[in-house]
C-alpha positions as CSV (number, residue, x, y, z in Angstrom):
1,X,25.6,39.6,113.7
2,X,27.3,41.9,111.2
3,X,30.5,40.5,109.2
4,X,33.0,41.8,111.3
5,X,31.6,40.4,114.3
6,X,31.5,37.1,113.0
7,X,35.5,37.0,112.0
8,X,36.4,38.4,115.4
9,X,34.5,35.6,117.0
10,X,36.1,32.9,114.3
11,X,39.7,33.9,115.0
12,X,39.1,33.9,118.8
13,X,37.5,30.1,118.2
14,X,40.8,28.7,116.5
15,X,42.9,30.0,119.1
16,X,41.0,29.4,122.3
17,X,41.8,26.3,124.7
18,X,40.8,24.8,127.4
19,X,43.9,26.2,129.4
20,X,45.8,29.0,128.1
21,X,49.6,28.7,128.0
22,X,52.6,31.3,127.4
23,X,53.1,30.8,124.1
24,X,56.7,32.3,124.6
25,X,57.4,30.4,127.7
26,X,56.1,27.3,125.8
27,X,58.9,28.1,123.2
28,X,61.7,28.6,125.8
29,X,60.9,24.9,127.2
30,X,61.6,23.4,123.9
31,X,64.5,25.5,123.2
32,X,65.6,24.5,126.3
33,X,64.7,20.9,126.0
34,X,65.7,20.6,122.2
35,X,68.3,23.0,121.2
36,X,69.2,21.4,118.1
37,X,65.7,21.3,116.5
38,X,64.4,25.1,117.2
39,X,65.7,27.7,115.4
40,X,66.3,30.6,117.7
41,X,65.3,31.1,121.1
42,X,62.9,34.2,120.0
43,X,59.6,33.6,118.0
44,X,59.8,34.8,114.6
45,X,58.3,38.8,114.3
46,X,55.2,40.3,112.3
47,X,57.5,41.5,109.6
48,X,59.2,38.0,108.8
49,X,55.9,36.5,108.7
50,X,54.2,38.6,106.3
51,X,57.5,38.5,103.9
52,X,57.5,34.9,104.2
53,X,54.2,34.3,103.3
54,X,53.4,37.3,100.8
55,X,54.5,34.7,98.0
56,X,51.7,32.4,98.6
57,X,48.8,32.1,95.8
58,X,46.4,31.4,98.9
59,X,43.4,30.7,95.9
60,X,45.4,27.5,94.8
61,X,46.4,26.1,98.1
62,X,44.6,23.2,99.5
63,X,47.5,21.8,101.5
64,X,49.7,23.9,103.4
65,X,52.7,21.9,105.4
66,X,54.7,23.4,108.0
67,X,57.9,21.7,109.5
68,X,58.6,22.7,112.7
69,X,55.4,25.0,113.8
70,X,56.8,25.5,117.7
71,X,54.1,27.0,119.6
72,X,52.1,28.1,116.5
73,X,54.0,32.0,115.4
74,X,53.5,30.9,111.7
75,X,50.7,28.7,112.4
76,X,48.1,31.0,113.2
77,X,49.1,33.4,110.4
78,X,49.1,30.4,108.0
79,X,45.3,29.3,109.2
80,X,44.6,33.0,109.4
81,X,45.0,32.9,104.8
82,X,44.0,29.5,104.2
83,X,40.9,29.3,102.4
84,X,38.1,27.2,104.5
85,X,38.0,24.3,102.9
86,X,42.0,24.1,103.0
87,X,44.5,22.1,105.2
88,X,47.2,22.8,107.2
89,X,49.7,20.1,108.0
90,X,52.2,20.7,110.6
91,X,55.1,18.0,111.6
92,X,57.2,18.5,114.7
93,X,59.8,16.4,116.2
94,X,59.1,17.6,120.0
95,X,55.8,16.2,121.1
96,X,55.5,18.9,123.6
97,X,54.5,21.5,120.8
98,X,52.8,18.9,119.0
99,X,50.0,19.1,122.4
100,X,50.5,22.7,122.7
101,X,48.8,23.3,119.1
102,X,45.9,20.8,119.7
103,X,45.1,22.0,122.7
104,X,45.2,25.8,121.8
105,X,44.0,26.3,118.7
106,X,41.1,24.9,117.5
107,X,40.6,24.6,113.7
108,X,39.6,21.9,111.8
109,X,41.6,22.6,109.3
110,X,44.7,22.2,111.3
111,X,46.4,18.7,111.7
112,X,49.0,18.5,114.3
113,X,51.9,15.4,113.7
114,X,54.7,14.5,115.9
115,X,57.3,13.0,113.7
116,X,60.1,13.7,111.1
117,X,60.2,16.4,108.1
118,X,61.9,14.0,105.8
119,X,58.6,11.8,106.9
120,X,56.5,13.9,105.1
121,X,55.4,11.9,101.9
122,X,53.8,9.3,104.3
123,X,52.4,11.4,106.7
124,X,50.5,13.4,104.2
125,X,49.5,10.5,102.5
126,X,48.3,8.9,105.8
127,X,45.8,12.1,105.6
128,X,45.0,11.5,102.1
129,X,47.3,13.7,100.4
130,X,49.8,13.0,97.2
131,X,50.6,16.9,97.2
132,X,51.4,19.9,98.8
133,X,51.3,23.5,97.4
134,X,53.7,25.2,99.3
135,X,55.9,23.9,102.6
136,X,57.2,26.3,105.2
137,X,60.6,25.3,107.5
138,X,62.2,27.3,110.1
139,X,64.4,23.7,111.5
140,X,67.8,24.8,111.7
141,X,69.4,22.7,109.0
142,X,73.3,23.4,109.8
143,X,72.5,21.8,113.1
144,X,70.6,18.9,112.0
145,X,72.3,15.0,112.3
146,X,74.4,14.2,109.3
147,X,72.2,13.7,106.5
148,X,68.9,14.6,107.9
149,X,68.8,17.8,106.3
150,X,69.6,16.3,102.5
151,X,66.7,13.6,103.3
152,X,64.7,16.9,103.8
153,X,65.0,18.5,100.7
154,X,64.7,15.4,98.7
155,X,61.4,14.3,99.9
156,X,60.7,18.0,100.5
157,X,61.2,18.6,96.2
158,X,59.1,15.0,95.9
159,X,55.8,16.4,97.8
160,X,55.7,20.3,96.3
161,X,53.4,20.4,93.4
162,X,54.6,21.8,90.3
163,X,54.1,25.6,90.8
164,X,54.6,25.2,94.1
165,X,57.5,26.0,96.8
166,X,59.2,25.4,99.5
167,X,59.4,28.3,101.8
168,X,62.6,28.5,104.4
169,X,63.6,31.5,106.8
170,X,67.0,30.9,108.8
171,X,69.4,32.8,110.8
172,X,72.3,31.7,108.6
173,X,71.9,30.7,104.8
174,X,73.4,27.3,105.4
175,X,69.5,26.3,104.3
176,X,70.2,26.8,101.0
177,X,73.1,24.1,100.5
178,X,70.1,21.6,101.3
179,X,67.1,23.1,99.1
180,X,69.5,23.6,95.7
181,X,69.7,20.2,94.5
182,X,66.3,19.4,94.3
183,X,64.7,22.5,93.2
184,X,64.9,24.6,89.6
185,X,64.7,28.5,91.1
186,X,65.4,29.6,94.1
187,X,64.4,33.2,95.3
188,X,66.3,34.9,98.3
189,X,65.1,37.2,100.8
190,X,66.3,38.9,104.1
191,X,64.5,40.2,107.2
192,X,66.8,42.4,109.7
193,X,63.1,43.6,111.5
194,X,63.7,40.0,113.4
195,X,65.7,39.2,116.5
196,X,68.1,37.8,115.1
197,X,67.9,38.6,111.5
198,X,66.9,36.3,109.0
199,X,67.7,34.6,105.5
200,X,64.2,33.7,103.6
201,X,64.2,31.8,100.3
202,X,61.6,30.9,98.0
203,X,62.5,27.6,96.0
204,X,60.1,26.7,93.6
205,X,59.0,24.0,91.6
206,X,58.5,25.2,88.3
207,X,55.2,24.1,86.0
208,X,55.7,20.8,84.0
């Protein structure tokens, strides 16, 4: 079996399942069912993805964390870099895409949670984990509770590593009102090849 054989077979492993579900129709339902917590009723595109992640020094990342995955857009790109002994983390409120991922991708290297973002010091820790390189976010923070999005970015700054970042894409750049207290640079970014458009930043922990 020649190299590129044995990749094509690898990604079709991680994103087979037993049952295969619309992915978009999937994302609908929990738009429909939880408005407040998903972002925009379209997937993110191609082009938002590969901005988003183009920052990422994929060599030094061991943990990867992803708030709000949905049905897996940034998922399967994420899993797609990651090195293979690396993790991927992903915490969702809505327990519907929580199932959805376990049941259509399979990859050991991804762990599916059902719980809260501002969570996310003990649920790493629960999987054996202090720190997290970088941490990806789509959640629509001007439509979070009152004070769920500060609680966020506080325990958001707590878990990035030094040298590490916290990676948000929005449709508004409310976001950053949440991510400037607790982090020393932040980098901003915008993607108009995305329905709708997009605000990206980059906040960063800078080295001790």
């Amino acid at each position: 079996m020649n190299l590129s054989t044995a990749r094509t077979l690898k990604g079709q492993r991680r994103i087979a399942g037993k049952h295969r579900r619309s992915p978009k129709l999937q994302f609908l339902k929990g738009f429909l069912k939880h408005p407040r917590m998903v972002g925009s009723i379209i997937p993110s595109s191609g082009w938002l993805i590969d901005k988003m992640l183009g920052r990422v020094d994929w060599t030094a990342t061991k943990l990867f964390v992803e708030y709000g995955p949905g049905v897996g857009t940034f998922t399967r790109p994420v899993l797609d870099r990651l090195s293979a002994d690396a993790t991927l983390i992903t915490i969702d409120t809505n327990p519907d895409f929580t199932a959805y991922l376990k049941g259509e991708i399979d990859d050991d290297r991804l762990i599916a949670v059902t719980g809260s973002a501002a969570d996310v010091e003990k649920i790493i820790a629960a999987h054996g984990f202090e720190k997290a390189d970088y941490i990806l976010s789509g959640l629509p923070f001007s439509t979070l509770p009152a004070g769920v999005g500060e609680a966020i970015g506080a325990a958001t700054s707590r878990v990035v590593r030094p040298g590490g970042a916290f990676l948000v894409y929005q449709i508004t750049a409310k976001a950053r009102d949440f991510i400037v207290p607790f982090f020393e640079r932040i980098e901003r970014g915008f993607e108009w090849r995305n329905i709708p458009p997009a605000t990206l930043f980059w906040a960063w922990r800078d080295e001790k």
